[in-house]
C-alpha positions as CSV (number, residue, x, y, z in Angstrom):
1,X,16.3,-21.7,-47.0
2,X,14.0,-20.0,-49.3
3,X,12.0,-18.7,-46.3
4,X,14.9,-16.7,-45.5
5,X,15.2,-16.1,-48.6
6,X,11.9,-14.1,-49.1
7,X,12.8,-12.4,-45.9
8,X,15.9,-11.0,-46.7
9,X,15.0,-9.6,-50.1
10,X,11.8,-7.9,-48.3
11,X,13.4,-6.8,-46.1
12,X,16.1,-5.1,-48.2
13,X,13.7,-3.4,-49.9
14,X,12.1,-2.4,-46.7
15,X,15.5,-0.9,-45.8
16,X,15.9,1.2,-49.0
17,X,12.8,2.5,-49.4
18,X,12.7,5.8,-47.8
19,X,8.8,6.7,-48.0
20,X,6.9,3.7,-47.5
21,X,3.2,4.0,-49.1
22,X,0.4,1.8,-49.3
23,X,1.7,-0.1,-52.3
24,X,5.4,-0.8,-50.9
25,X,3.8,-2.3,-47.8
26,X,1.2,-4.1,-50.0
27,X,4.2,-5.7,-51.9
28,X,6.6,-6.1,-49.5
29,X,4.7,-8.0,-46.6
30,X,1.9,-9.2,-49.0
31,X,4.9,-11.3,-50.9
32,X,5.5,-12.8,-47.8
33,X,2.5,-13.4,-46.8
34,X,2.3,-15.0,-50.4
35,X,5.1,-17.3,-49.5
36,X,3.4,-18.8,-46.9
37,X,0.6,-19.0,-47.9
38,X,2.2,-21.1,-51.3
39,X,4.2,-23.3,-48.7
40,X,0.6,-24.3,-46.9
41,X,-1.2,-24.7,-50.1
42,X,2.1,-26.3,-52.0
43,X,2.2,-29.3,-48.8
44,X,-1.5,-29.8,-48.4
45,X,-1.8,-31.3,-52.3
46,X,-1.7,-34.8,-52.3
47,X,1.7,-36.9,-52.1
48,X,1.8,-37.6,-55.3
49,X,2.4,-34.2,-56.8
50,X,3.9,-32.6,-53.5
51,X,6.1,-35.3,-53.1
52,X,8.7,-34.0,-50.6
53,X,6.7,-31.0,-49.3
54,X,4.0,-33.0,-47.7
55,X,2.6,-31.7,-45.2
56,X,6.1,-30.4,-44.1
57,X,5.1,-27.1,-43.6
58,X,1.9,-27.2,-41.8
59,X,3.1,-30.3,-39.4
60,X,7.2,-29.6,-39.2
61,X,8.0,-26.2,-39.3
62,X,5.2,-24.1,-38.1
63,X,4.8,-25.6,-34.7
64,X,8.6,-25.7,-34.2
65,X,10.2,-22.7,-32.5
66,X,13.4,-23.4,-33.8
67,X,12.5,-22.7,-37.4
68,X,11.0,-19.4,-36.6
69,X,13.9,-18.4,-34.5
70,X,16.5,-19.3,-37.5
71,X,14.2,-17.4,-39.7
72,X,14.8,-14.1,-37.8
73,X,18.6,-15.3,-37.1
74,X,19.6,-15.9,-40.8
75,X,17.6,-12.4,-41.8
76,X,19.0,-10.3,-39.7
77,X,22.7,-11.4,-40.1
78,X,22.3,-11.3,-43.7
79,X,21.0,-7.6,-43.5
80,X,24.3,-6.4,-41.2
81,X,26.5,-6.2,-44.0
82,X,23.9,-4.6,-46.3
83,X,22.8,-1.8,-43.7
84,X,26.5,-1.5,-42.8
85,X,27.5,-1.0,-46.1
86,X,24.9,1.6,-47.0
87,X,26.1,3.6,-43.8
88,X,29.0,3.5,-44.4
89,X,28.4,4.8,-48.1
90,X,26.3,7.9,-46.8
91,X,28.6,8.5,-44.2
92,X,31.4,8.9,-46.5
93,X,30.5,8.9,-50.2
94,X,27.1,10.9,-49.5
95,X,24.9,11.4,-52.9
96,X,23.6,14.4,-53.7
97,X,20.0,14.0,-52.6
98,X,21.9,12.7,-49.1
99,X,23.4,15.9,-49.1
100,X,20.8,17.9,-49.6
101,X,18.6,15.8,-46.6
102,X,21.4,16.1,-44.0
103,X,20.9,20.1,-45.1
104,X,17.7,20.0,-44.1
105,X,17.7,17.6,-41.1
106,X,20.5,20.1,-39.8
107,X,18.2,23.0,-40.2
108,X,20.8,24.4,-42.6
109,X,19.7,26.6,-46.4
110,X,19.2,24.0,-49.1
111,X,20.7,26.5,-51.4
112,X,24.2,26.4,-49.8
113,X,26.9,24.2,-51.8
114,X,28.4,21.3,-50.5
C-alpha cells in the first residue's frame, strides 16, 4: 500500500510539472528510489526491531511478479481521475498562462485577448 503510495504522489508531481530539470527528476525518482531502498534496509535489521517487515521485502515482494504488476495497476488507476480532471479543467476553465500557451502552440500573436 504505501508503495503505491510513493508512486502515485511522484507521479502526480511528475504530471504537473511542466519543465522538468535536473532537480525535479532528482526528487521525484530519487524518493522512490529512497523508498526502496528504506524497505530493503528497514527488512534486513534483525527480527527484533523489524518485527513484521522481516525480510518481507527482499524475499516476498521483489521476486513476485504480481506485486510489481499491482504496483503499476493501483498507479495508474489512481492517476485517471487526476489527469482527467486536469483536462478537463484546461479544456474548459483554461488559466491564463493556458491561454496564453495554446496562443503560442497555435502559432497565433500572444498580444491578442482572449
Amino acid at each position: 500500500m504505501y508503495t503505491c503510495v510513493v508512486w502515485v504522489v511522484n507521479l502526480q508531481m511528475a504530471l504537473s510539472v511542466r519543465y522538468f530539470t535536473l532537480v525535479q527528476h532528482v526528487a521525484i525518482w530519487g524518493s522512490i528510489g529512497i523508498w526502496y531502498l528504506f524497505m530493503f534496509a528497514y527488512g534486513s535489521l534483525p527480527s527484533s526491531f523489524s518485527t513484521t517487515a522481516f525480510k518481507v521485502f527482499a524475499e516476498t515482494l521483489a521476486p513476485s511478479p504480481s506485486f510489481w504488476i499491482l504496483t503499476l495497476f493501483v498507479a495508474v488507476s489512481s492517476l485517471i481521475p487526476y489527469f482527467s480532471c486536469s483536462t478537463i479543467k484546461m479544456w474548459l476553465f483554461p488559466m491564463h498562462h493556458e491561454k496564453v500557451q495554446w496562443m503560442r502552440y497555435k502559432g497565433k500573436k500572444t498580444t491578442d485577448t482572449e
